[in-house]
C-alpha positions in Angstrom: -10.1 22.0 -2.5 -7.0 20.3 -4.1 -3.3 21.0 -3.1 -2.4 24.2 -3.2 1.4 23.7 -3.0 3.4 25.7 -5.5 6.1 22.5 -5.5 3.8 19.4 -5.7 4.8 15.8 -3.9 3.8 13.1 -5.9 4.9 9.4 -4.5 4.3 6.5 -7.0 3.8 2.8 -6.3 3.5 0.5 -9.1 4.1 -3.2 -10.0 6.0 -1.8 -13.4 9.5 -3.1 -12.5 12.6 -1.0 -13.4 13.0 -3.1 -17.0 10.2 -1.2 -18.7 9.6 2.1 -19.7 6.2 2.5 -18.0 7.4 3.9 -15.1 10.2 6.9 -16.5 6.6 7.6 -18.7 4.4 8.3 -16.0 7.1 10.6 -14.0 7.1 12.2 -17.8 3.9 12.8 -18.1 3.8 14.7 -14.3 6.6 16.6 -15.6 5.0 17.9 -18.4 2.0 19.6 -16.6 3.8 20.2 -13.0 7.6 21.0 -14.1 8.3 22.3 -10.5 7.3 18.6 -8.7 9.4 16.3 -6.6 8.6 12.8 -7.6 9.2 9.9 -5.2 9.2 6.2 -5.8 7.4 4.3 -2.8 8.6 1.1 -4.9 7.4 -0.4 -8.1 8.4 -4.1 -7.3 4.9 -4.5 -6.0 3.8 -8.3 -7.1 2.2 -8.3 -10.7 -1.2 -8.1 -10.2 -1.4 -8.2 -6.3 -3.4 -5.6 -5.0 -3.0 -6.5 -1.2 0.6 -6.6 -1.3 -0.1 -2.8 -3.1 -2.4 -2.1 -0.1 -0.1 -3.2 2.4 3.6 -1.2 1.0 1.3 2.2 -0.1 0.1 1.8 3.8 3.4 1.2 5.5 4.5 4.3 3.9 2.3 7.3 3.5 2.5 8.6 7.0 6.0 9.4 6.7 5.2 11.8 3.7 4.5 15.5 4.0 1.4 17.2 3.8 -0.2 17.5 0.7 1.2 14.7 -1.0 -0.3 12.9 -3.8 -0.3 9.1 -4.0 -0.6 7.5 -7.1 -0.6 4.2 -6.9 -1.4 1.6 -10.5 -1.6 -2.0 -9.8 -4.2 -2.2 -12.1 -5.6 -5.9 -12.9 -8.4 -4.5 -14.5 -6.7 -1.8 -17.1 -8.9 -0.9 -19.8 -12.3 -2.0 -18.0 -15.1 -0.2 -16.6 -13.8 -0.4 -13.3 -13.8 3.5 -11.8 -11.0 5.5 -10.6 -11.1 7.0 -7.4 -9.5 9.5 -5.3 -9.5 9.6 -1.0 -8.8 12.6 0.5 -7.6 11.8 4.1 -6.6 14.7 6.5 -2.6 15.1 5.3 -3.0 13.4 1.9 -4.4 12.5 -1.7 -4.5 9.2 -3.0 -5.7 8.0 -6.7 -6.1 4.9 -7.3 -8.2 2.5 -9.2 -11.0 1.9 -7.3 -10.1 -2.2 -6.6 -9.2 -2.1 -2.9 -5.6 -1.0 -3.0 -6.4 1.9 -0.5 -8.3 -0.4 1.9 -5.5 -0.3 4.3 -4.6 3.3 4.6 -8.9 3.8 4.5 -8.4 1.2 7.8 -6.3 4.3 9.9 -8.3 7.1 8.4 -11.9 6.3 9.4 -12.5 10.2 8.7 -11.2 9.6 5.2 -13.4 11.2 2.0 -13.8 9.4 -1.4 -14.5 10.5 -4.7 -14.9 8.6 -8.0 -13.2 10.4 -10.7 -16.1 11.5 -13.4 -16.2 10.7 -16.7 -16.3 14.3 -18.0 -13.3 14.9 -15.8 -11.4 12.1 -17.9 -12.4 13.2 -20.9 -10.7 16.8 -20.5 -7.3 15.5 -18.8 -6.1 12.2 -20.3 -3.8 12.1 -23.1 -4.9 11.5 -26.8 -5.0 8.9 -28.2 -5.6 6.9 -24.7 -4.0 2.9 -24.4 -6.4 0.7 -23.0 -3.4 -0.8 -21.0 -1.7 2.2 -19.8 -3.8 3.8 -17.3 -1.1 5.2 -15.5 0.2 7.1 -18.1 -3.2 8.8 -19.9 -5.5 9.3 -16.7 -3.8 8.6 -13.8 -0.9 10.9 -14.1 -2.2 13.8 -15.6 -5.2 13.4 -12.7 -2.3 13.6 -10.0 -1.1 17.2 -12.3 -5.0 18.4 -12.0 -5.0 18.3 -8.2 -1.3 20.0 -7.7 -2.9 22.5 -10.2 -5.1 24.0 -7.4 -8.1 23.0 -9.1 -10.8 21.7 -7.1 -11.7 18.3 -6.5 -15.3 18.8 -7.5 -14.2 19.3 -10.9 -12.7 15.7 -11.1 -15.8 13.9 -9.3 -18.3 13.7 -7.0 -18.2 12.5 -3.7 -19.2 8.8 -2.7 -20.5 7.6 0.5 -19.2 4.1 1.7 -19.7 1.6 4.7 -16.7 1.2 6.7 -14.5 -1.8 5.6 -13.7 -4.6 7.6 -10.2 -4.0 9.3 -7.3 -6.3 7.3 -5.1 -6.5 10.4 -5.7 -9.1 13.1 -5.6 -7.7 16.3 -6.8 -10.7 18.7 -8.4 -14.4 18.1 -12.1 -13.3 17.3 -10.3 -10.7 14.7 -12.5 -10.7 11.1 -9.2 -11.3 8.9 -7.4 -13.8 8.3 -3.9 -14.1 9.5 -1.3 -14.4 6.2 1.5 -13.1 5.0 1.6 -9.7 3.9 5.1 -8.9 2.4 8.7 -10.5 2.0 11.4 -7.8 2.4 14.9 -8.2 0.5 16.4 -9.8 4.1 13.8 -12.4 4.0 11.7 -11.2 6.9 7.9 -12.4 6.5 5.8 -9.3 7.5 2.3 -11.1 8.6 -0.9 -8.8 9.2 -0.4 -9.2 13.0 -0.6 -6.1 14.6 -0.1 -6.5 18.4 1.3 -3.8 20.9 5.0 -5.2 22.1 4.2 -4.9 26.5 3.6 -7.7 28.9 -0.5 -7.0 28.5 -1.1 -7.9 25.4 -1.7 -11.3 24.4 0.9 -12.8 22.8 0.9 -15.5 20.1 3.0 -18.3 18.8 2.6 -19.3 15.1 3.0 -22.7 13.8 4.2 -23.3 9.8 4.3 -27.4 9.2 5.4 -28.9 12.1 7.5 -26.0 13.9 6.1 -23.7 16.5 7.6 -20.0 16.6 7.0 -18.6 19.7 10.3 -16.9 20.9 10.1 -12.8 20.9 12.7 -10.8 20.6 13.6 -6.8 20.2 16.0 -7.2 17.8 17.3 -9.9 15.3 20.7 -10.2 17.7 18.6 -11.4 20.1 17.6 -14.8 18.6 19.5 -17.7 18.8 21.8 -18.5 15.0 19.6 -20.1 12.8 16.2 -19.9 15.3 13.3 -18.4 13.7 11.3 -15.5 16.5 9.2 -12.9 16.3 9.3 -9.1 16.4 7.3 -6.2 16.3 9.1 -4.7 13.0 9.6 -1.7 11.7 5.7 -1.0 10.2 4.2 -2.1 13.8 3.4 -5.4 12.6 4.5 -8.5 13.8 7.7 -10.8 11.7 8.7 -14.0 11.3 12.8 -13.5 11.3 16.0 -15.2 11.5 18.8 -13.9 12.5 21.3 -13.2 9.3 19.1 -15.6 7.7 16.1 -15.8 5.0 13.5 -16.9 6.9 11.0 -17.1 4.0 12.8 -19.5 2.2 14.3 -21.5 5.4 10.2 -21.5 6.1 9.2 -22.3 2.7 7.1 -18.8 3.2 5.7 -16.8 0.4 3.2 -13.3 0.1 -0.4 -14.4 0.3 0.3 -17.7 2.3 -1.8 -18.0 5.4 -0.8 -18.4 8.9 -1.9 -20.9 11.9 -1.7 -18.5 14.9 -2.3 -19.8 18.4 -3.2 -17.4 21.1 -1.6 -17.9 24.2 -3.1 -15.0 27.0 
């Protein structure tokens, strides 16, 4: 079954920007088919186009959400194609997305996780009329997130699909299957990588070496590094960053989202 909440959650993550009206739309559209919802903006400075970077900021931040929320996230490259939409139903939460791997990262901490691809039929009696190719968010997406805080059941949105687990996106030790790369760039500068290590004297620890400079100094907290040293912590989303003190460390680095990482392993 769907939500059953008489005062729906729905959390938005989009690579609109705040220049646009795309974004005010979409909360508009929820509005108007679930008056009595809260509506919370994860952010909607994801990179154009960049689905990991979507995967990574819709994962850092769902746990913290209460039960029965429902994600909606559009970073949408493929707008107006065939490409399905889908909906994973974990054990605290809904998310609908287009089906183009912007979920793989929660999916990687809810192996129980269901999915189900929304059915044509199902579109066909929720979107708005006439629908835009190129606004997705607005004609399906939104008034899909209003079905499910509607009480309606999911089986009258789609079926369920079976799918092999997916290859975990976070590298854990050397002979991990991903890649090690930069995830995200917060507004300080820090370079979030997709290095997720536990901070005690067991696990192996790594330095990671950008050009010719070798980072290899940990630290607790940013007050801990020496002024204008680059370290590494274990930040806030568990996952180890590249820092400096006071300091943008993505541009003193010449770091950007998407750049990969030389990580040696050193225990």
């Amino acid at each position: 079954m769907a939500p059953t909440h008489s005062t729906p959650v729905f959390a938005l993550l989009t690579d609109f920007g705040t220049n646009d009206p795309y974004v005010g739309v979409m909360k508009g559209v929820l509005l108007s088919r679930a008056r009595s919802a809260h509506i919370v903006d994860i952010t909607h400075a994801v990179a154009p186009q960049n689905v990991r970077h979507a995967a990574f900021l819709l994962w850092s931040a769902y746990r913290f959400f209460p039960e029965g929320t429902i994600f909606v996230s559009v970073v949408d490259p493929g707008v107006g194609t065939d490409r399905p939409l889908v909906i994973l139903k974990t054990k605290r939460h809904w998310f609908l997305s287009p089906d183009n791997g912007t979920l793989s990262f929660v999916v990687a901490d809810e192996p129980s996780a269901r999915w189900y691809q929304v059915s044509d039929a199902a579109l066909r009696r929720l979107e708005l009329k006439p629908r835009s190719a190129t606004f997705h968010g607005r004609d399906l997406l939104a008034p899909l997130a209003a079905a499910l805080a509607r009480h309606g059941s999911i089986r009258s949105l789609g079926g369920l699909v079976r799918r092999e687990p997916a290859a975990s996106p976070f590298v854990t030790n050397a002979t991990s299957a991903a890649r090690p790369s930069v995830l995200h760039i917060d507004r300080f500068g820090n370079v979030v990588t997709n290095l997720r290590l536990v901070a005690t004297a067991r696990q192996p620890r790594v330095a990671i070496r950008i050009g010719r400079r070798r980072i290899r100094q940990w630290a607790t907290t940013f007050a801990e590094l020496p002024e204008g040293n680059p370290g590494l912590i274990i930040g806030s989303s568990g996952l180890v960053e590249i820092v400096i003190d006071r300091r943008n460390a993505a541009i003193m680095l010449g770091l950007s989202v998407g750049d990969e990482l030389r990580v040696e392993w050193e225990g």
